[in-house]
C-alpha positions in Angstrom: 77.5 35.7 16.3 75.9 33.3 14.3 74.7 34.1 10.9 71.0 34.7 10.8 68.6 32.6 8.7 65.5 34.4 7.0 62.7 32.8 5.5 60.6 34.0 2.3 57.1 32.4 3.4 54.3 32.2 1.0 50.7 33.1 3.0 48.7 31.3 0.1 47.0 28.6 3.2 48.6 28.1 6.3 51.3 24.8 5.2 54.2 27.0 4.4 53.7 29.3 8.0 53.6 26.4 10.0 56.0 24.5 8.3 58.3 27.3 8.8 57.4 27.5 12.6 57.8 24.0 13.5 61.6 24.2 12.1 62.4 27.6 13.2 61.4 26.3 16.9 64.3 24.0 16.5 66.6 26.2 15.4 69.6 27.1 18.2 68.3 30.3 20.5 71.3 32.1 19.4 71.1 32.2 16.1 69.0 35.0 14.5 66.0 34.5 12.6 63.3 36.2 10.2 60.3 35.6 8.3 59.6 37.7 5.3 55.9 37.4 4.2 52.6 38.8 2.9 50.7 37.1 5.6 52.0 38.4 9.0 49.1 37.3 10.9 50.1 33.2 10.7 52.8 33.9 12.7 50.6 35.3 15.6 51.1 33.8 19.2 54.7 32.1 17.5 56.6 31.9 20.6 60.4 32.2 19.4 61.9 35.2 19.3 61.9 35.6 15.2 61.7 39.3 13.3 58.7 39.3 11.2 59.1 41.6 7.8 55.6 41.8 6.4 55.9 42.6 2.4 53.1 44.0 -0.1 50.5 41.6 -1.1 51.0 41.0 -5.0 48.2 38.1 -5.1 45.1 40.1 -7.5 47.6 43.5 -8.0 46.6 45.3 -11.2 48.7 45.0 -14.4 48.2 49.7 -15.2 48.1 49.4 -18.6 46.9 47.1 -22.1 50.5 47.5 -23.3 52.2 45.8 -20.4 49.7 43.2 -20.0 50.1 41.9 -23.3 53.7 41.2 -22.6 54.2 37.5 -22.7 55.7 35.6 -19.6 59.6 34.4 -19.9 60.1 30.6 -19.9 62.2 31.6 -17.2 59.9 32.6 -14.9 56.1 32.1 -14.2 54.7 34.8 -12.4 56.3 38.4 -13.1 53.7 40.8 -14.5 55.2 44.2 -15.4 53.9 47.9 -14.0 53.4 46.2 -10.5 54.3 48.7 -7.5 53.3 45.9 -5.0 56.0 43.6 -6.7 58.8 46.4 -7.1 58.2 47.1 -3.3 58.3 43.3 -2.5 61.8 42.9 -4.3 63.2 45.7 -2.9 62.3 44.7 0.8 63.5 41.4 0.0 66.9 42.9 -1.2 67.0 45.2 1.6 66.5 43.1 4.1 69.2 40.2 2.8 71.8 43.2 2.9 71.1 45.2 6.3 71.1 41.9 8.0 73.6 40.3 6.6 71.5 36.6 5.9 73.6 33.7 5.8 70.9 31.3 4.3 67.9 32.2 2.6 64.9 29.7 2.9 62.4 30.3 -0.1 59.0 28.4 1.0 58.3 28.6 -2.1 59.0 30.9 -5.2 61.4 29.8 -7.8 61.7 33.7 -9.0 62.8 34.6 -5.5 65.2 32.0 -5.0 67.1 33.3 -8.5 66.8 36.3 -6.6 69.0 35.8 -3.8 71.5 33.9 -6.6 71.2 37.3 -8.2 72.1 39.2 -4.7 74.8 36.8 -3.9 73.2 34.9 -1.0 72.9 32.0 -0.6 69.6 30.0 -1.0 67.5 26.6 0.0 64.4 26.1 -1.8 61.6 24.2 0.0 61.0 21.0 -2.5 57.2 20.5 -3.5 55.9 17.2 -5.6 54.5 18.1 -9.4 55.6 18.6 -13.0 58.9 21.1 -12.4 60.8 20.3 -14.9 60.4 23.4 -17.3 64.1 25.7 -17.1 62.1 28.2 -14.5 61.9 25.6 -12.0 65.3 23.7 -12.8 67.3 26.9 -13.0 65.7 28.1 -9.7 67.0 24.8 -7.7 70.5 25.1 -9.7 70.9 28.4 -8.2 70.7 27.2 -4.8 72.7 26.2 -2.6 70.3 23.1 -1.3 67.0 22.1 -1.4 64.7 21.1 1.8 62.1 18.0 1.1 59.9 18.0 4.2 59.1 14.2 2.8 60.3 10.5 2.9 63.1 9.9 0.2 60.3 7.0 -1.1 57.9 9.8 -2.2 60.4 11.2 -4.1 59.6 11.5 -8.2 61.5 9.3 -10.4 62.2 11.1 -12.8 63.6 14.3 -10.6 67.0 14.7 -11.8 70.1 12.7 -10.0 72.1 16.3 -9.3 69.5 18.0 -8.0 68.3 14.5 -5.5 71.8 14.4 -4.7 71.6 18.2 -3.8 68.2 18.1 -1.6 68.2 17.2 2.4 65.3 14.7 2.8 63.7 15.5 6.6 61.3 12.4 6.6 57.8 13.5 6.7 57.2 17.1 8.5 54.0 17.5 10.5 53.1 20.7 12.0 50.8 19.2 14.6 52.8 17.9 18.0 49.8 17.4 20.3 49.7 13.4 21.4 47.8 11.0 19.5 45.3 8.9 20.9 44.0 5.9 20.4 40.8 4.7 18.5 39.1 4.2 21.6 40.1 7.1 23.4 39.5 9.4 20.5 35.9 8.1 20.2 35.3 8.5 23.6 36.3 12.5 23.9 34.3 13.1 21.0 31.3 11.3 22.1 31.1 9.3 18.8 30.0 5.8 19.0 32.6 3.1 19.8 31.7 0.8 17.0 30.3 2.7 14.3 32.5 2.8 10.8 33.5 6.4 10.7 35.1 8.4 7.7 36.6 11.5 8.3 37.0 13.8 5.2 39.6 16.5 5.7 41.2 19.3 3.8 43.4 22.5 4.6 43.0 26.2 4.0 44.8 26.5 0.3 42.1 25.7 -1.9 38.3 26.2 -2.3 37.9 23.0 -0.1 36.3 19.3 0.1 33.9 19.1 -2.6 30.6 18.0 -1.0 28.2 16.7 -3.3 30.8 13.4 -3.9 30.0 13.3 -0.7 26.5 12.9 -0.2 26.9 9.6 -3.1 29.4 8.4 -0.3 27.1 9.0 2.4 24.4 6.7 0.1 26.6 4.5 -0.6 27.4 3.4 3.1 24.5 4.7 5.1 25.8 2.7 8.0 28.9 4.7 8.2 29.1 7.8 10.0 30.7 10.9 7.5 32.2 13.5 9.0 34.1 16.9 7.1 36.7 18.9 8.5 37.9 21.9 7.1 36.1 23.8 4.4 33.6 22.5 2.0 32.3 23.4 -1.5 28.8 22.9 -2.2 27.1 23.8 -5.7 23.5 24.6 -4.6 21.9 21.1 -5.8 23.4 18.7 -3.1 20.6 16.7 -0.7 21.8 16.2 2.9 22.0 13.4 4.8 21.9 12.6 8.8 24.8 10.4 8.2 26.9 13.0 6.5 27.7 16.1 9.4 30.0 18.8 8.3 32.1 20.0 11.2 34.0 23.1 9.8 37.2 23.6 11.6 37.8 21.7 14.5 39.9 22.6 17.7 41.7 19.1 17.4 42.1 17.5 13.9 44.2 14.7 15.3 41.5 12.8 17.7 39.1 13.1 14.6 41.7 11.3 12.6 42.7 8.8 15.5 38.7 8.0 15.2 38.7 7.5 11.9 38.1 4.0 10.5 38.9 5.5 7.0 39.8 9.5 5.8 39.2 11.0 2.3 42.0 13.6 2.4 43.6 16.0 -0.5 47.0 15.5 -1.2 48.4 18.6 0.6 51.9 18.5 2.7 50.8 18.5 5.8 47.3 17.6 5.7 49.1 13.9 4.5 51.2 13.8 7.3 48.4 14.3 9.3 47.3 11.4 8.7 50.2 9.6 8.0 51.1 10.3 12.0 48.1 8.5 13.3 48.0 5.6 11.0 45.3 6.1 9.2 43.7 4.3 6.0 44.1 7.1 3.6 41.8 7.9 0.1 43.4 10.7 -1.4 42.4 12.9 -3.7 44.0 15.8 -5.1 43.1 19.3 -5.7 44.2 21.0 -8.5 47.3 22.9 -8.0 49.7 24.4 -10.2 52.2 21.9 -12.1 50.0 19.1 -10.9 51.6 19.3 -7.3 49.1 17.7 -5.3 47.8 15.1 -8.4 52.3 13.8 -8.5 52.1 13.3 -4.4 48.8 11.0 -4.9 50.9 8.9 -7.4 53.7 8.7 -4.9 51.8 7.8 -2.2 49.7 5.0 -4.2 52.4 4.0 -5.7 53.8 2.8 -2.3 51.0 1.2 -1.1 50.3 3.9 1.6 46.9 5.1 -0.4 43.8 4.5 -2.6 42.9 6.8 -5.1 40.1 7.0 -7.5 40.6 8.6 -11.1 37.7 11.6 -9.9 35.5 11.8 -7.4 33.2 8.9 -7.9 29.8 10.1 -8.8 27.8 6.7 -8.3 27.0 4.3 -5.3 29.1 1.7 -6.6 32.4 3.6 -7.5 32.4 4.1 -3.4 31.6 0.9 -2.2 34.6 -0.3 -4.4 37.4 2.7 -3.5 36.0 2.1 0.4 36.5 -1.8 -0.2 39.9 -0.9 -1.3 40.8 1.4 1.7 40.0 -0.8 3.9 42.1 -3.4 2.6 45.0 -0.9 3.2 47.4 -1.8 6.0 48.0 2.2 8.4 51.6 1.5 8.6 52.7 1.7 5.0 51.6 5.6 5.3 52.6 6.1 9.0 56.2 4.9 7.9 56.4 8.1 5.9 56.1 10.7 9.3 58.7 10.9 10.5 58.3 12.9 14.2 62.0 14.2 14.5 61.5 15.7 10.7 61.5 19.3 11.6 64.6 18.9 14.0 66.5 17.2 11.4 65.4 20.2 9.0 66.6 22.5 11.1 69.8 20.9 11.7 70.6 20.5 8.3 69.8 24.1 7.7 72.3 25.3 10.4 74.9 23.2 9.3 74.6 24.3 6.1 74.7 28.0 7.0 77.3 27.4 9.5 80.1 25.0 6.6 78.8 28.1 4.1 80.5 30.9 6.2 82.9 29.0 8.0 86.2 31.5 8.3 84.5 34.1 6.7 85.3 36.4 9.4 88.8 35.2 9.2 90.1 34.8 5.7 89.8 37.3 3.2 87.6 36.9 -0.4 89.4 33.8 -2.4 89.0 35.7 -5.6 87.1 38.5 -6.8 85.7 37.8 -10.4 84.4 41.2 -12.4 82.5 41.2 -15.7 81.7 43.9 -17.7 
């Protein structure tokens, strides 16, 4: 029997359960899989056969007293408030789990703490690798204790200054999109969502894991090319004091983001995972710009991505009719390819190979052979 893989899946948005779906559904049907998460319900309708463990929720969980909340945080880890049952209970399931099933990899999407934790149970662990400022001893010590690291990204986006053993430790899958339906082309697009052939059309798009697409930037963008047609996907944020425009429609969540993007002449995106694969996939002229995120995740990625031609960006959110028409002058300029050489559509096949290959060298003649040495402290 083949070892199983389990998979710690953070349910902060929806990135981390589909990117776990789209490589799991690659995996061979024999070998045995799990998900261990907070957020059972994003795995809903998945159709492989995959054993879902669904753990405490620790997000907003009480600290019980003064005392233990004035404890200060390690440098070695970032989130580990004390008195938490939710998090006891998490650890423990985590623990139990990796035992009674006998895990052969552990796939952390994403907590460094929990990836020391399997180094700590004496499994073996692959970190999913995110862009942003890790370079503190939580972060380093977490990808030192594994045995890998995943980047669901081109090699080209990765940081320069991310250190030469841990590149020379992480499997680069190309860039992982979740979406598989087919892409169509401008034309067609246009024409199944009854949008004018000829019209310039921006397409402003964001995922579930933040507070969503700010929209009074917007309403300056719709001023400053009335001619255009500006369309938002995904959540918004308004502020109360924004004036609407007919040119500016938002469109909430939408059963296909992909023919939206195919339409687009230009798309204002944040610099999430997917959502730039997304666009990357059909081509498109992409303006990023980042939402906040902890250790500047999403603000590192923009830099990448500009960096290789593949994206505009604009300091902020330009708040005046002429600090658009210049960042749309730009993206237009851009040339698709640049950022659709960064998907890559075999990405989450590769992933998954590398990952059972991995598991498989790990516990090769395990069965076999006994222990090579047993090493005690005291």
């Amino acid at each position: 029997m083949k070892k199983p893989i389990a998979f710690f899946v953070h349910h902060q948005g929806r990135g981390h359960a589909n990117r776990t779906m789209a490589v799991a559904a690659e995996f061979a049907r024999d070998r045995p899989v799990s998900v261990l998460t907070a957020g059972p319900h994003l795995f809903e309708g998945f159709s492989r056969d995959v054993e879902i463990v669904a753990l405490p929720n620790m997000i907003g969980a009480a600290v019980p007293t003064p005392r233990l909340y004035a404890e200060p945080t390690p440098q070695v880890m970032h989130c580990v408030p004390l008195g938490l049952t939710e998090m006891r209970r998490t650890m423990r399931q985590i623990l139990d789990h990796l035992d009674e099933r006998g895990i052969g990899l552990f796939v952390v999407d994403v907590s460094a703490e929990i990836a020391l934790l399997a180094r700590i149970a004496s499994v073996p662990a692959v970190q999913i690798r995110m862009h942003g400022d890790r370079q503190d001893i939580g972060h380093v010590g977490s990808y030192e204790a594994c045995v890998g690291m995943l980047a669901p990204f081109d090699a080209r986006l990765e940081q320069d200054e991310y250190p030469a053993h841990l590149r020379a430790k992480t499997f680069y899958s190309g860039g992982l999109c979740t979406s598989v339906d087919r892409v169509p082309d401008r034309a067609e697009a246009r024409a199944r969502l009854g949008l004018d052939p000829d019209r310039e059309i921006v397409v402003a798009v964001t995922g579930g894991g933040g507070s969503g697409t700010p929209y009074a930037p917007l309403t300056v963008a719709a001023r400053a090319a009335p001619d255009a047609l500006w369309l938002t996907l995904g959540p918004t944020h308004r502020e109360g004091h924004e004036t609407d425009f007919s040119n500016l429609r938002e469109l909430g969540w939408v059963p296909s983001v992909t023919e939206y993007l195919a339409a687009a002449d230009l798309v204002v995106a944040s610099a999430g995972d997917n959502t730039v694969h997304e666009v990357a996939r059909v081509g498109g002229r992409l303006i990023v710009m980042p939402e906040w995120r902890y250790f500047g995740e999403q603000t590192r990625k923009a830099e990448a991505l500009v960096r290789l031609g593949a994206a505009v960006q604009a300091p902020v959110w330009p708040g005046d009719l002429q600090g658009w028409r210049d960042l749309l002058a730009r993206a237009r300029a851009l040339d698709g390819a640049a950022l659709k050489s960064l998907y890559a559509p075999d990405a989450a096949a590769r992933a998954a190979g590398w990952l059972e290959g991995l598991t498989d060298e790990l516990w090769q003649g395990a069965a076999a052979a006994p222990p090579l040495r047993v090493v005690a402290a005291g």
